[in-house]
Structures are given as structure tokens and as C-alpha cells.
N, C-alpha and C positions, 0 to 999 in steps of 0.2 A: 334709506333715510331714517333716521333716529330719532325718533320724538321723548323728550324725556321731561324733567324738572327743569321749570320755569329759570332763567338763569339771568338773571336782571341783570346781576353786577359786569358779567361777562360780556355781555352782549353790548351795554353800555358805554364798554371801557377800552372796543374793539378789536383789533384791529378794524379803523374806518381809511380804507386808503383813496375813497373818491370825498368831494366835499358833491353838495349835490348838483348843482350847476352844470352845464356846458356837456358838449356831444362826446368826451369821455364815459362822463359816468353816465353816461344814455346804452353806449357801448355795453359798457360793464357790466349792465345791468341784464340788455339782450344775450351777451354773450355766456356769462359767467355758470362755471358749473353750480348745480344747486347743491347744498350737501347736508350734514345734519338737521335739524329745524329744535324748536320748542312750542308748545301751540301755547297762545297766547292767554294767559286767566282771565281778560279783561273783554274779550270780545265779542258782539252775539254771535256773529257766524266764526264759522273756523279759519282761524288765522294762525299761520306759523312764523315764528323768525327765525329763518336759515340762513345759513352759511355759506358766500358766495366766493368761489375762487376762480381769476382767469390770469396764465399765467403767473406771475408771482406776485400782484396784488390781489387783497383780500378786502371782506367785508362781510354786509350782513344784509339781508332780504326781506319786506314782507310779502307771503305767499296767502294768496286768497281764493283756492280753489272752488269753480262752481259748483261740486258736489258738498262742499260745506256752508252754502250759505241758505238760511230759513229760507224757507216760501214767506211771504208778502202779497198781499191783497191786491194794491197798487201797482206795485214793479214788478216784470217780470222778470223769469231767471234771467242770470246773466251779470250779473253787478260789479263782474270782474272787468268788463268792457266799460263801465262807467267810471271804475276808477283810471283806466288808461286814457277814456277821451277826454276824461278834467284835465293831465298830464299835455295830451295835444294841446286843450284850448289854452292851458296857461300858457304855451308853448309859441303859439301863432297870435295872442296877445304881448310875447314878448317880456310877460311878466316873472317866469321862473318861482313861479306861486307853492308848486307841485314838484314831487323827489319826481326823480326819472321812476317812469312807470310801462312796463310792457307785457303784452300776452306771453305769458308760458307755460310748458308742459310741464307738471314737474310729479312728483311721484303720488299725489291725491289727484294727477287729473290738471286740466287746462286750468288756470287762472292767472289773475293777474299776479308780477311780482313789480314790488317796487325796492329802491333805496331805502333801507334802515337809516335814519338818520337822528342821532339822541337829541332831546331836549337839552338846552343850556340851562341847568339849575331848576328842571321839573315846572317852568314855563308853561303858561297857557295865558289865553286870551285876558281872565279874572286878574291877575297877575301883570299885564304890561299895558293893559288899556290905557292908562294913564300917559307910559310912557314912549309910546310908538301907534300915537293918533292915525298918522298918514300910513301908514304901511296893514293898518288894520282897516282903515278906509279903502285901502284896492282889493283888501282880501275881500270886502264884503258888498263893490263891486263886483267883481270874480265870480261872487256866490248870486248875484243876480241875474249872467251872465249864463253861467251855468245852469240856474235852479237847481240850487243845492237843498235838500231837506234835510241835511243834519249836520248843521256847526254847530257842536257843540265846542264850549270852552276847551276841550284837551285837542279839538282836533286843528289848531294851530297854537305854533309854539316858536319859540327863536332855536334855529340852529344852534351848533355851536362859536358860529363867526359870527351869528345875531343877525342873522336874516331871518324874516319870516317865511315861516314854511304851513301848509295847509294839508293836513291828509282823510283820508275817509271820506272818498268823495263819490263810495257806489248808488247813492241815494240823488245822484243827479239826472240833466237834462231829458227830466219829464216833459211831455208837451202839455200835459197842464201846470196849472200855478201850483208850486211846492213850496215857496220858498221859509225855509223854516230854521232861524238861527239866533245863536245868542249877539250878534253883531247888529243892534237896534240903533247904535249911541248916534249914528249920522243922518237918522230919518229927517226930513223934511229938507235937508242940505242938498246943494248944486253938487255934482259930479265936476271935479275940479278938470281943468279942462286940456291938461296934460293927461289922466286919465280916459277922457274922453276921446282923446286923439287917438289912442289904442285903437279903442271899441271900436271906430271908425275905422283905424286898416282894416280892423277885424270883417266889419262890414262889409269893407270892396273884395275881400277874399275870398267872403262869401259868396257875393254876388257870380264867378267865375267858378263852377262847379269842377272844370277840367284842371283849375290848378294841384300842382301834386301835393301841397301843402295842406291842402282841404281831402285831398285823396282820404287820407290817414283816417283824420277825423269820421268821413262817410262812413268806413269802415267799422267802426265799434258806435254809430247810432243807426236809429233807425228813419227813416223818410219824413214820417209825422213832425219824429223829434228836430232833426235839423232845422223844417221848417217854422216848429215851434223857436226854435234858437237863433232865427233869422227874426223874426218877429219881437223878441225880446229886444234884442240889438237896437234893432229900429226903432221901437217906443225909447229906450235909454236915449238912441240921438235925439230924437223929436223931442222928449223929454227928458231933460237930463238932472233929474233931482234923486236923491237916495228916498226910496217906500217908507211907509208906516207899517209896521205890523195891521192883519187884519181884526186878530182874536188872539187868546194866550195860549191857542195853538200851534201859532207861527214861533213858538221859543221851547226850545226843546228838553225836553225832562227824561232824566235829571242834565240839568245846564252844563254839566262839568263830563 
């Protein structure tokens, strides 16, 4: 693998042969060979985008090795299974929130890789708030859902067919309260109740630990956690209104 100069415009302007959706590019994703990368200027831990090829479609990867990510106080190693289990739960909510994301080996070592997928017009949350209220409101369910501690503004953005997409999701499903993101605008609002209906399959899924659906999920968390994830759910049905921030903690710096 070739790590060299950062190559934005390239990488940008693809070849992108999967869109990120549906059990193809889930495929592609597990399957595809890994091959050059660029490590990424913008990221704390070591992140690469590399070059994905199965058969005669192509694409591009983010690879997030555990031997590249900081030590943290709070979370323990491993934040490359964080990012795959966001991927399940957007998954078994039905939401399609998250690129296809899987454990792989690749030439730093086990980590997660996911679908590259570009921003439509350097998009971020600061950027569309206005104009895609509802689709920002399930993402910041999602992040309740999850316990997500770092939405920042760039880490959701519209595809290029203008679907929301949400990534950087190694800083989840703590079993304590983390929830730390720029997505404040719905506080004190009902959880609409098509969104709500989710949380609730979500719920009876849980509740059946031998489903193979929830299999996946056990997998990349750990017992605490889940049971923490089981309990979050619950208060959302019991209570279904969007949080207040606690303190200017809960927003993360720098926001973007």
C-alpha cells in the first residue's frame, strides 16, 4: 500500500461505482481489495483513503486502523468497532444514516473501513440546517440513540443524490451519557412519531437477543454498553421529546 500526497481532487471525482445504499455496496465494501490509500490531513487518529477494487467496479475507502487511533481517557481502544456498530444500528433502524461500514484487515492492521462517499458541494450541517429540518431531526435522533460524542458540523453532509449521510461515529455507544453535538436546533420538540415507530422495532429487537439481526450488533459492543443502548431506547419511548444540552460541553469545539 502506497501512502503518498493527499489527492482531494482525485479521490473526489472517483471513480464512485457504488452510491451508498443497499446490500451491494455493503458487499463491496466487505469484499473489495484494498489498495493504494492517502492518509488523511484533517484527522486526529490515522485515517486513510484507499482504493477499493472488486472485480470490475471501483471506488474508494475510509480505513481507520486500531493501531492509529489516540489513547482517550474515556473510551477504550477499539473505536474502529464503533464506527461499524453505528453502521448496524442505522441499519436495523432502517435509516440508511451511515456508508456501509465493516471490520477489515488491511495493511496498518484491523480496522474499520467504510464507503468514501463525497460531499455534494463541501455540505455540512452549518450549510443545510435550514434547508433539510426533517432529515437533520432523524440524524440527531440517531445520535441520541447511539450516544454519539462528536457531531460535529462536517460529520454529516448530503451525498451526491442529497441524501443525508453521517460519519465519525468512533466516539459512540458509551454506557454513560456522552451526548455531544452541534444538532441542538430540536431540543424541547416531540420525536415525530414516524420516527418514533423506528425506535420501537428497534426496541422489540432488542428485546430477542438470539435474533441474528442483533447478533452483528453484540458483536462490535460490549454488555454494559448494549444494556446502556437498551435503556436509552426506553426512556426515548417513555419520553419522546428531543434533550437540552447540559453545559457548553455538550457542543463540540471546534463545531465544524
Amino acid at each position: 500500500m502506497l501512502y503518498q500526497e493527499f489527492a482531494q481532487e482525485y479521490i473526489t471525482s472517483g471513480p464512485h461505482d457504488f452510491a451508498p445504499g443497499g446490500q451491494e455496496s455493503e458487499e463491496f465494501v466487505r469484499l473489495a481489495e484494498i489498495g493504494n490509500g492517502w492518509l488523511h490531513p484533517q484527522s486526529s487518529n490515522y485515517t486513510f483513503v484507499v482504493e477499493l477494487t472488486h472485480g470490475q467496479r471501483r471506488g474508494f475507502g475510509m480505513y481507520k486502523p486500531q493501531r492509529g487511533e489516540a489513547p482517550l481517557w474515556d473510551f477504550p481502544s477499539g473505536l474502529y468497532l464503533r464506527e461499524c456498530a453505528a453502521y448496524e444500528l442505522s441499519k436495523l433502524l432502517g435509516w440508511e444514516l451511515v456508508p456501509p461500514t465493516a471490520v477489515r484487515d488491511g495493511e496498518a492492521g484491523v480496522g474499520s473501513l467504510q464507503l468514501f462517499v463525497a460531499s455534494s458541494e463541501e455540505s455540512n450541517f452549518f450549510s443545510i440546517r435550514e434547508s433539510h429540518k426533517s432529515e437533520l431531526l432523524r440524524m440527531a435522533v440517531f445520535d441520541m440513540v447511539a450516544n454519539n460524542a462528536d457531531r460535529k458540523g462536517g460529520h454529516c453532509f448530503l451525498g451526491p443524490t442529497g441524501v443525508l449521510l453521517g460519519v465519525d461515529h468512533g466516539l459512540t455507544f458509551h454506557q454513560e451519557r456522552k451526548l455531544r453535538t452541534v444538532i441542538w436546533d430540536f431540543a424541547g420538540e416531540r420525536v415525530p412519531d414516524g420516527l418514533l415507530a423506528d425506535v420501537q422495532v428497534l426496541q422489540g429487537l432488542l428485546s430477542t437477543e438470539d435474533s441474528p439481526r442483533i447478533a452483528v450488533l453484540m458483536d462490535l459492543i460490549n454488555a454494559p454498553e448494549l444494556m446502556a443502548l437498551r435503556a436509552r431506547i426506553d426512556e426515548i419511548v417513555t419520553t419522546p421529546v428531543m434533550p437540552h444540552p447540559y453545559s457548553r460541553h455538550d457542543i463540540p469545539y471546534p463545531p465544524l
